[in-house]
C-alpha positions as CSV (number, residue, x, y, z in Angstrom):
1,X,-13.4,-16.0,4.3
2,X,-9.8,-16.7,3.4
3,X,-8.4,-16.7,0.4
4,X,-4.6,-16.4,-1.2
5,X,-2.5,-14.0,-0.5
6,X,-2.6,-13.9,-4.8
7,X,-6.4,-13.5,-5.1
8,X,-6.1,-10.8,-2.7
9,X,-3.5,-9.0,-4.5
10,X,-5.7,-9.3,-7.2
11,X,-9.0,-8.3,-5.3
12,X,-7.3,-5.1,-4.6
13,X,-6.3,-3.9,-7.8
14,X,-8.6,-1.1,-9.3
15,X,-7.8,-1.1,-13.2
16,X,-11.4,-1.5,-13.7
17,X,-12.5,1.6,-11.9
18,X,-10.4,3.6,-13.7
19,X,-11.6,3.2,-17.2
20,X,-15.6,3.8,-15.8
21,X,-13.9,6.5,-13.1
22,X,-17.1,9.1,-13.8
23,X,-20.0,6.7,-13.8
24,X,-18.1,4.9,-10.4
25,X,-17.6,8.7,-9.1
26,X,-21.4,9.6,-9.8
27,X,-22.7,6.5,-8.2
28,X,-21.1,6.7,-5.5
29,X,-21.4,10.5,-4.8
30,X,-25.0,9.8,-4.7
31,X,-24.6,7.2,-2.4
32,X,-22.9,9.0,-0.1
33,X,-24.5,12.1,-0.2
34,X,-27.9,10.0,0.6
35,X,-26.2,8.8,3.2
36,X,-25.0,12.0,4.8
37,X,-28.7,13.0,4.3
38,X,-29.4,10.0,6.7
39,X,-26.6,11.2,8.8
40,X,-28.0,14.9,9.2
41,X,-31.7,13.6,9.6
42,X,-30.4,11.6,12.8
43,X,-27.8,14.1,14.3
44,X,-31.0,16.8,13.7
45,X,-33.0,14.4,15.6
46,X,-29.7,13.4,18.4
47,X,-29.1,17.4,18.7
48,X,-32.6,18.3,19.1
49,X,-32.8,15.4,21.9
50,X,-30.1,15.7,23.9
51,X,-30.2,19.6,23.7
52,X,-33.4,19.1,25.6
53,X,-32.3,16.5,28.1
54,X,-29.3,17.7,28.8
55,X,-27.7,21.0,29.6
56,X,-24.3,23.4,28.5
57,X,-22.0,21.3,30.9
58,X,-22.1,17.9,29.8
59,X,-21.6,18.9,26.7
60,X,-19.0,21.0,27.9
61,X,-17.4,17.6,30.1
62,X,-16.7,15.1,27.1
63,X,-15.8,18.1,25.0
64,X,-12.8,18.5,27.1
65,X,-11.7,15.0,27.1
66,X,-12.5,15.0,23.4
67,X,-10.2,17.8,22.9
68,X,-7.6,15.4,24.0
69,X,-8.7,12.0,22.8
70,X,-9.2,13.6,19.1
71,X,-5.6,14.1,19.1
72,X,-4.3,10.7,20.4
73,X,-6.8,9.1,17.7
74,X,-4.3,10.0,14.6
75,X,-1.8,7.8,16.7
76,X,-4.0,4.5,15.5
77,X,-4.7,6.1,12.1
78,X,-0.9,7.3,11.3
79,X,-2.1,8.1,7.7
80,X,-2.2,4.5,6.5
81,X,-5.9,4.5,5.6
82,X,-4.9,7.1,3.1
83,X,-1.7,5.5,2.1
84,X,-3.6,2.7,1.1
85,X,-6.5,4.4,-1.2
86,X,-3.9,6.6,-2.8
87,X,-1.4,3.9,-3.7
88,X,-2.0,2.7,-7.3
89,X,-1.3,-0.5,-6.4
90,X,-1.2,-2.8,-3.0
91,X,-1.0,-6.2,-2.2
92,X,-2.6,-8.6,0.9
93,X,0.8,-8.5,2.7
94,X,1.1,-4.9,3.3
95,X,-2.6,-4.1,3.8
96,X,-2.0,-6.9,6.6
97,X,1.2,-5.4,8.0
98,X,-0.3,-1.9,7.9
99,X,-3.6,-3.8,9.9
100,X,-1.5,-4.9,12.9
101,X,0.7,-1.2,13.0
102,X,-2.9,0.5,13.7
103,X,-4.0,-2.1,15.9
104,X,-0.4,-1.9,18.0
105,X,-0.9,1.8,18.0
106,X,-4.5,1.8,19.0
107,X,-3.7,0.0,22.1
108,X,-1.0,2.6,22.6
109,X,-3.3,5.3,22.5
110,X,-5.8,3.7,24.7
111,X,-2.5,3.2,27.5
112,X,-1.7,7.3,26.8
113,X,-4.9,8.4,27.1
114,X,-5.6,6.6,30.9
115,X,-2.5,7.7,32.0
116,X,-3.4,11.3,30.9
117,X,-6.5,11.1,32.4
118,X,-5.7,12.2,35.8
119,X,-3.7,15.3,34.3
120,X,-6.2,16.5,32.3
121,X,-8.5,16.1,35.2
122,X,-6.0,18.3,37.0
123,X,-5.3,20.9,34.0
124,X,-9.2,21.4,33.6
125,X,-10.0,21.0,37.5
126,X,-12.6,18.5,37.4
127,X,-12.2,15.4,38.5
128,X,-14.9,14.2,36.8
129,X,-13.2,14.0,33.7
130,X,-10.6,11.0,34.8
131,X,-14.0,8.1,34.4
132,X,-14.5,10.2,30.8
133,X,-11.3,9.7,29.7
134,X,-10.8,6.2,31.0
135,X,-14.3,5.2,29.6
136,X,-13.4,6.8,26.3
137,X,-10.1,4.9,26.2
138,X,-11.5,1.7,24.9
139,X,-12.8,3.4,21.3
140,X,-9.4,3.6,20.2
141,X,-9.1,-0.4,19.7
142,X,-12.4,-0.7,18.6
143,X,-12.3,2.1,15.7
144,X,-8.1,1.1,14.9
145,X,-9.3,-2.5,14.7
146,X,-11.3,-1.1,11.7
147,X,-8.4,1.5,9.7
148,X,-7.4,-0.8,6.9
149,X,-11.1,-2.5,6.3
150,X,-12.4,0.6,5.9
151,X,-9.3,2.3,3.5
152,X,-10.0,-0.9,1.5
153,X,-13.8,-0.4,1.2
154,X,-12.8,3.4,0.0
155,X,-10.3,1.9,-2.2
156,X,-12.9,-0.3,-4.0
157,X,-14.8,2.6,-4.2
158,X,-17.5,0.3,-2.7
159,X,-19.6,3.6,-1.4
160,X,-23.0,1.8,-0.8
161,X,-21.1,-0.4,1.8
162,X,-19.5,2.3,3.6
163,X,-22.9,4.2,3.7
164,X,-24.6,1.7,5.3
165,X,-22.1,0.8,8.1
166,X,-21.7,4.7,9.0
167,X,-25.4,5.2,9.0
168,X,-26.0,2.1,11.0
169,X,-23.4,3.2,13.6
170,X,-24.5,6.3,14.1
171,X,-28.5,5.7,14.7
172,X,-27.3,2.9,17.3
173,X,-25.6,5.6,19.2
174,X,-28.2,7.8,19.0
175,X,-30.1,5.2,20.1
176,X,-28.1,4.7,22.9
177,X,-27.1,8.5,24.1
178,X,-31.0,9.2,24.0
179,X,-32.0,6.2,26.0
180,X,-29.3,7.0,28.4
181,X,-29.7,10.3,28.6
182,X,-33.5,9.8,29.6
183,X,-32.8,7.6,32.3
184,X,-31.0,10.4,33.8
185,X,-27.2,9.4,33.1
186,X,-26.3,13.1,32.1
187,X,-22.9,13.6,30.5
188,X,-22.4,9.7,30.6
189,X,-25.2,9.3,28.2
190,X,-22.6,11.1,25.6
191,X,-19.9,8.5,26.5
192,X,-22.3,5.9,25.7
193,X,-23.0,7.2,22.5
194,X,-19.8,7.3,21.6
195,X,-18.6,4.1,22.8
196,X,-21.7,2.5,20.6
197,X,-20.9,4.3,17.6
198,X,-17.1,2.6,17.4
199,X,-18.3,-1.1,18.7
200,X,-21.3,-0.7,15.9
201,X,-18.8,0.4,13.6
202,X,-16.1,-2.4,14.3
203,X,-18.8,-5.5,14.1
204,X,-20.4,-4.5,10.5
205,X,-16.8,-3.1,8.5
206,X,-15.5,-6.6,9.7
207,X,-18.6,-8.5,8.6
208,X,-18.8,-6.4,5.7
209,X,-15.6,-5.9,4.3
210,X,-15.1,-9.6,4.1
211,X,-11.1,-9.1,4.4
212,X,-9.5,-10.5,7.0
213,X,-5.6,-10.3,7.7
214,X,-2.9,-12.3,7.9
215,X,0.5,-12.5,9.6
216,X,2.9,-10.6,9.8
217,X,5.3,-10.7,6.6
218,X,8.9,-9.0,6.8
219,X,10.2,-7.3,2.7
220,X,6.6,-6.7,2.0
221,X,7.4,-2.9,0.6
222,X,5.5,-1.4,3.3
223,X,8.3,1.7,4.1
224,X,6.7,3.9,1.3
225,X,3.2,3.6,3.1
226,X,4.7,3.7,6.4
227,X,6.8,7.0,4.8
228,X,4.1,8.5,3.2
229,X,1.7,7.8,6.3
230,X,4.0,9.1,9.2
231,X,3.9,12.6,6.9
232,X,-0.2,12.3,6.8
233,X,-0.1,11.6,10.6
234,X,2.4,14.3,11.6
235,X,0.6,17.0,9.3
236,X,-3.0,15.9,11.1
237,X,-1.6,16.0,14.1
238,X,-0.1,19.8,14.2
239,X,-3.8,20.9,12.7
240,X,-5.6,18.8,14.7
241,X,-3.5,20.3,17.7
242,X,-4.2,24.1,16.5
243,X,-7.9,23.7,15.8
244,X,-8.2,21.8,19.0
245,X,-6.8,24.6,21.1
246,X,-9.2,26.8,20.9
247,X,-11.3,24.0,23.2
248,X,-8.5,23.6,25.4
249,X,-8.4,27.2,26.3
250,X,-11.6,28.0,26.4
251,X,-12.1,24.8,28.8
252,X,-9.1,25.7,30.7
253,X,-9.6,29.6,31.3
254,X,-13.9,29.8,31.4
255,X,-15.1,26.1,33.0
256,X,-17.6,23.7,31.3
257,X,-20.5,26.1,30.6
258,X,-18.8,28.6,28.2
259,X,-17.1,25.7,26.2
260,X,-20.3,24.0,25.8
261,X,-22.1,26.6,23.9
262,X,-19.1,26.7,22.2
263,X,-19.0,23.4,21.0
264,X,-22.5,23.4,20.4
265,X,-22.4,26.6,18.1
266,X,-19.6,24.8,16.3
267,X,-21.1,21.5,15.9
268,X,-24.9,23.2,14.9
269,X,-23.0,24.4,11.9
270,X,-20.2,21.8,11.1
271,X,-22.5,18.9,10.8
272,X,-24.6,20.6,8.1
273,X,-21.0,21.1,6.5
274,X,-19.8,17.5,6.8
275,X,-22.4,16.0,5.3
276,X,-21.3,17.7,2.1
277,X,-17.7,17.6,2.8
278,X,-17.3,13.9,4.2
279,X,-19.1,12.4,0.6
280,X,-17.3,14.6,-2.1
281,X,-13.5,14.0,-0.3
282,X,-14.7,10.1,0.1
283,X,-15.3,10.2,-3.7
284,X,-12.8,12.9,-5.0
285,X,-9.8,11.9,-3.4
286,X,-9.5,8.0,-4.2
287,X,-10.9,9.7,-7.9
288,X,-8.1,12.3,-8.5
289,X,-5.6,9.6,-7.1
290,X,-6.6,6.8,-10.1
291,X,-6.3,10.3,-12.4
292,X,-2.6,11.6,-11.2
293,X,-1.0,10.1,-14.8
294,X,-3.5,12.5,-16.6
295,X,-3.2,15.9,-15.4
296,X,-6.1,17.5,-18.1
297,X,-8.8,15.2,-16.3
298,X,-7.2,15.8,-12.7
299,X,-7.5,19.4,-13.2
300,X,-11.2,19.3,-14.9
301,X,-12.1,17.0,-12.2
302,X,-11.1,18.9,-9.3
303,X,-12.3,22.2,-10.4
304,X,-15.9,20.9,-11.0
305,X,-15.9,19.7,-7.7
306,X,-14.7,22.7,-6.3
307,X,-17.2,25.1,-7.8
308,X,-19.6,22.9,-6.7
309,X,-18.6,23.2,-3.6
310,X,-18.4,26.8,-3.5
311,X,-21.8,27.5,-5.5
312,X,-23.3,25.3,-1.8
313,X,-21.2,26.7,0.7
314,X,-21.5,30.2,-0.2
315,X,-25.1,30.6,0.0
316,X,-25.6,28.9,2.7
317,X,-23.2,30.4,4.9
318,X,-25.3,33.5,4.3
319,X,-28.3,32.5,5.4
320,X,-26.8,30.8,8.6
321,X,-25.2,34.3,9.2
322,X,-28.2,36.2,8.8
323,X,-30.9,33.9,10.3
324,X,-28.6,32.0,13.1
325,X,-30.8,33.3,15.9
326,X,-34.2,31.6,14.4
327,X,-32.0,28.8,13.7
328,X,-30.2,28.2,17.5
329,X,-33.8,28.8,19.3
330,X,-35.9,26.4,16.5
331,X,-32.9,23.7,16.9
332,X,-31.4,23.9,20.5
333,X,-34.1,26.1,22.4
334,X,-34.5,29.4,24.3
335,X,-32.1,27.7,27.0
336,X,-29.7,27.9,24.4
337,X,-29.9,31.4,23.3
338,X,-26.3,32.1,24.2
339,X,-25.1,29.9,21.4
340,X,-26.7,32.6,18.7
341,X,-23.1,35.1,18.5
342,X,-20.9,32.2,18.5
343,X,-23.1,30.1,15.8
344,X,-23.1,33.6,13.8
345,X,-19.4,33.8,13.9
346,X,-18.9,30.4,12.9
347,X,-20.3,31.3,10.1
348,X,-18.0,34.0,9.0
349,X,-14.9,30.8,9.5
350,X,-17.4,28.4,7.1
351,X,-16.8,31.3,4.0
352,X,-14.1,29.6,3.8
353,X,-13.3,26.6,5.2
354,X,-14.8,24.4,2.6
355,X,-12.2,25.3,0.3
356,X,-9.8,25.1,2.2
357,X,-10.2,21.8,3.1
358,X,-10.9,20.9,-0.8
359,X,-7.4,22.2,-1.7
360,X,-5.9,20.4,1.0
361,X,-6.9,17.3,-1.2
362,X,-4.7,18.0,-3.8
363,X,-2.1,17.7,-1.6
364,X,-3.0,13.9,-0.6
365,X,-3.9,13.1,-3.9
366,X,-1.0,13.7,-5.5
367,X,1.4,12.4,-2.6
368,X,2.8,15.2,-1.7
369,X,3.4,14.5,2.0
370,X,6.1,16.5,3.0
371,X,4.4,19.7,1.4
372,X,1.1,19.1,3.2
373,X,3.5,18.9,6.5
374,X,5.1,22.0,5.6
375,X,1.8,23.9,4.9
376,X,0.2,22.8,8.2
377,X,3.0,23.9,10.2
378,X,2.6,27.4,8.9
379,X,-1.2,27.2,9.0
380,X,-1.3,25.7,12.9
381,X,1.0,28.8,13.9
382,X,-1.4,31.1,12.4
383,X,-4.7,29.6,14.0
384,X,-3.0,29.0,17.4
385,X,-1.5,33.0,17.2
386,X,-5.5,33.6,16.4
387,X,-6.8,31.8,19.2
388,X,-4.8,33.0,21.5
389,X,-5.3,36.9,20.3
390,X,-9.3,36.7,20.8
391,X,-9.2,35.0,23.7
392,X,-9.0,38.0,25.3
393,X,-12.4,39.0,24.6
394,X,-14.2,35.2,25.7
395,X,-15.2,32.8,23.1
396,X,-16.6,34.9,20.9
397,X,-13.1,36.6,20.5
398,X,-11.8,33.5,19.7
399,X,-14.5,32.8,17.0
400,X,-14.4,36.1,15.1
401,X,-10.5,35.6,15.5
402,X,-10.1,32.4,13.8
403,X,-12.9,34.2,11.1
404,X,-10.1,36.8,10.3
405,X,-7.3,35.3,10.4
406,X,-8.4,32.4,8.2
407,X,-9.9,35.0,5.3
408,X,-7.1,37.4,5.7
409,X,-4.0,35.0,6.2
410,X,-4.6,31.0,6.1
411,X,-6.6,30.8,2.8
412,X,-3.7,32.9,0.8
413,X,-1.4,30.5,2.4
414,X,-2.6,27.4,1.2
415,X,-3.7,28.1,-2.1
416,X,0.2,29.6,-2.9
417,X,1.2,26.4,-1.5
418,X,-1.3,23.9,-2.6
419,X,-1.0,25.5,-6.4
420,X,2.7,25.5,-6.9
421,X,3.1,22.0,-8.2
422,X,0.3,19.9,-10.1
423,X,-2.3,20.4,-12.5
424,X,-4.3,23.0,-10.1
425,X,-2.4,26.0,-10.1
426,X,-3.3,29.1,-7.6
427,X,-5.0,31.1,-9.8
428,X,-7.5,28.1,-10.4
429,X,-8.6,28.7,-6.8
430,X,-9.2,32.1,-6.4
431,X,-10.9,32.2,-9.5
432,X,-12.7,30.4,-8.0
433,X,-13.4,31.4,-4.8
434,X,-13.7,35.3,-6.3
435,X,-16.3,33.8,-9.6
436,X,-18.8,32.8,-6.5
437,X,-18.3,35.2,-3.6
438,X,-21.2,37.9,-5.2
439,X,-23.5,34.9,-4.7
440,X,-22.7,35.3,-0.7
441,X,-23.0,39.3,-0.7
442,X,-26.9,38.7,-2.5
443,X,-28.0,36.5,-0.3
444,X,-26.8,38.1,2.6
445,X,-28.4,41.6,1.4
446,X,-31.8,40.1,0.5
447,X,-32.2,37.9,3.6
448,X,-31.1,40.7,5.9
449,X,-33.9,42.5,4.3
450,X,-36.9,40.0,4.7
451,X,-35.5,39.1,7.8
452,X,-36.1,43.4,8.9
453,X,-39.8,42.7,7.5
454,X,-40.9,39.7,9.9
455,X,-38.3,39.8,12.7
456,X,-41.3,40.3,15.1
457,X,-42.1,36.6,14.2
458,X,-42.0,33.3,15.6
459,X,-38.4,31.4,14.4
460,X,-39.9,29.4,12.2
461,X,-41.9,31.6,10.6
462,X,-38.9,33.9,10.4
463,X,-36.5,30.4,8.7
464,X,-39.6,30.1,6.3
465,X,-40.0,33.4,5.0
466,X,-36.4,34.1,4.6
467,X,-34.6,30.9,3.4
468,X,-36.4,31.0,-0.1
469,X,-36.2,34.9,-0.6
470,X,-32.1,34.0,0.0
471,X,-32.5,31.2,-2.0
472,X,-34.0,33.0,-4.9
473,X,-31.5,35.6,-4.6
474,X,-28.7,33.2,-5.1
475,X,-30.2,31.9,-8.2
476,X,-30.3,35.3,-9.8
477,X,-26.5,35.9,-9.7
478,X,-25.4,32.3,-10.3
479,X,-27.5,32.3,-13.4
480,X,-26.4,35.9,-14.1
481,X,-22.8,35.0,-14.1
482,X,-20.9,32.7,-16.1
483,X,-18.7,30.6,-14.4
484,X,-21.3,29.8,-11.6
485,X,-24.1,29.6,-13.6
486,X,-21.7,26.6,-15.7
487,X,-20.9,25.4,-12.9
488,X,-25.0,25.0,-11.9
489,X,-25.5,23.7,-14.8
490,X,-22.9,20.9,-15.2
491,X,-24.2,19.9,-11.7
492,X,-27.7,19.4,-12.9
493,X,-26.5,17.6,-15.9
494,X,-24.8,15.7,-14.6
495,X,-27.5,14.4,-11.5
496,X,-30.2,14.5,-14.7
497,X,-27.7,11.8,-16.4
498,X,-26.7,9.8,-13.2
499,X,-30.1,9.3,-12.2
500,X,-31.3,8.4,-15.7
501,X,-28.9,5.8,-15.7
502,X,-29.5,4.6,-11.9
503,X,-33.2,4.3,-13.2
504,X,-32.7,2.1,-16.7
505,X,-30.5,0.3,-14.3
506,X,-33.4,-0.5,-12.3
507,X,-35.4,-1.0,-14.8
């Protein structure tokens, strides 16, 4: 598939996105919210599975290592994917320099992570985790072999592409983590799954894509990227670090068993989270970078988004607060009962976490590196402090910690930061965040209560009684009050329209 480096320059340009932005921002939220959907259906399916086959310490095994390897993974990233979506323009010879700097780095972040392997064997105490981390080496080539494909597909806003390769990936290592896992492999099955995902992954972006680099240029104008990216990276890798610590202790102070309910309390509620995260940062972000020149339509953009956000988040936080221990025992088991309290206090860190992560945004889609480095260092300092506060009192602790300190402390933080420069000011965001909290105090109130009337029931009986009385509850204050109930509103309107037009379309 080669072409000029010419007609690649001019593959890559996205004038004609920008002047259809919202119908290309519509299409492909919908496609990638249908694919998250996929996505949840087939972690439900992996995490009701392997729950069952396998027990609190394998989980608990490759959670250590991945504690580690998550970290070394920024090293093949190093920001460039997002260099290259928010860069207005780009041409073939810097997306190919930028191609063979991930790939060098991936292959030095497979090298790290087998020479850590022994010391994290010895900083954990099992020596079972030195084939984990070796085994788990090898993804780092296979996913940095894929960085700039990928950032490209994003860039193109090519969403239906991007679903179908992530989807794909993931059922083949579900596929392959269940099949293992019933042949009695234990925490290897879980390797296996994730060594299938990135292969997967690597064989349909490259088929995909259809880009393909070439060699090596010197004075291609590639500092800027590299600038902007080694920011990205260095701000990733002081949060990653923080939010990854709580792991590491946890692993390092209370063995295998502990951290594995711990993980699984905090994936049972992430996952739901990323499949509504993962499609509207995939959309908004390469959206609000096109719309830096107009500031009105930044600002209108982002603030839609972000009420959307909060009118989903905030209810059903609630409900996961109020019916996590029907939820853990339907999902995971009665094996699993231990996960309830930590799953619960996740829940109190998800009020508002969501937002948080949306106003990071603003600071990579307006380039503003250095400040996002800046607001990570303080924000890491304070998550670490809070990690290391509850750890005192077990896991738990460490949960209801983190809750506090990121209401009370982080979320101030960033929104002073993220707000003092650019169309989205501070107040924007607690407005925000303040128009939809009496949305989470309803549906906490009136689920608490219908949960008191049949909490002699079975789970599901419990999840199907409640859910809809907190559901209903949430639609009576967001249509009560104004800013949510324009906010529900615009949303329908606007998924009426899209899917009017995705049906003449068809038609």
């Amino acid at each position: 598939m080669g072409s000029t480096s010419s007609a690649k320059a001019e593959h890559f340009r996205t004038d004609h996105l920008v002047q259809n932005l919202g119908k290309h921002a519509i299409s492909g939220g919908f496609v990638t919210a249908g694919a998250q959907g996929g996505k949840f259906v087939l972690n439900l399916i992996s995490v009701v599975v392997l729950a069952r086959l396998l027990g609190p310490e394998d989980f608990g095994l490759v959670g250590m290592v991945l504690a580690v390897t998550g970290l070394l993974g920024l090293v093949k990233e190093a920001g460039l994917s997002t260099a290259t979506v928010q860069r207005e323009t780009i041409t073939q010879e810097q997306v190919s320099n930028l191609f063979w700097i991930n790939l060098a780095l991936s292959g030095i972040a497979g090298v790290i992570s087998i020479v850590l392997a022994p010391l994290a064997a010895w900083f954990y105490r099992d020596s079972r985790l030195t084939g984990i981390m070796f085994a788990l080496s090898f993804t780092f080539l296979l996913s940095g072999s894929t960085v700039q494909h990928q950032a490209l597909l994003v860039r193109q806003m090519r969403f239906r592409a991007i679903a179908i390769i992530e989807v794909a990936s993931m059922g083949a290592g579900i596929v392959t983590g269940c099949s293992l896992a019933l042949f009695g492999l234990a925490y290897w099955s879980l390797v296996g799954q994730q060594l299938c995902v990135a292969a997967t992954g690597l064989a349909l972006t490259w088929w995909t894509s259809g880009w393909r680099p070439t060699k090596p240029k010197r004075h291609s104008g590639v500092a800027p990227l590299l600038s902007f990216g080694a920011q990205l990276t260095v701000s990733d890798l002081v949060g990653r670090l923080a939010t990854a610590s709580d792991s590491i202790l946890i692993g390092r102070f209370f063995g295998a068993g502990p951290l594995g309910l711990y993980s699984r309390a905090g994936v049972l509620l992430a996952r739901p989270l990323e499949q509504l995260l993962t499609p509207l940062g995939a959309v908004l972000i390469p959206v609000l970078s096109r719309l830096q020149s107009d500031p009105e339509r930044y600002r209108r953009t982002f603030i839609r988004a972000y009420d959307t956000l909060a009118l989903i988040t905030f209810p059903f936080t609630a409900l996961c607060l109020v019916l996590a221990e029907p939820l853990v025992l339907l999902v995971l088991g009665p094996k699993w009962k231990g996960v309830v309290p930590l799953f619960a206090g996740f829940t109190l860190v998800a009020l508002s976490l969501p937002l948080l992560i949306a106003a990071s945004w603003l600071f990579i889609s307006q380039g503003r590196g250095r400040d996002l480095l800046q607001t990570y260092l303080v924000l890491s300092f304070v998550t670490v402090s809070a990690f290391i506060v509850g750890l005192k009192w077990g896991p738990l602790g460490v949960v209801l910690a983190l809750a506090a300190a990121s209401l009370m402390i982080r979320q101030p933080i960033l929104y002073h930061l993220a707000g003092r420069r650019g169309p989205v000011r501070t107040a924007d965001l607690w407005k925000g965040f303040l128009s939809h909290l009496p949305c989470w105090v309803a549906v906490y109130a009136t689920t608490t209560l219908a949960l008191s009337m049949v909490g002699h029931a079975a789970p599901l009986v419990q999840l199907l009684v409640c859910g809809p009385v907190g559901l209903a509850a949430a639609a009576g204050v967001v249509f009560a009050l104004k800013r949510p109930r324009e906010s529900a509103l615009y949303t329908w309107n606007t998924i009426r329209s899209s899917l009017a037009r995705q049906w003449s379309g068809t038609a």
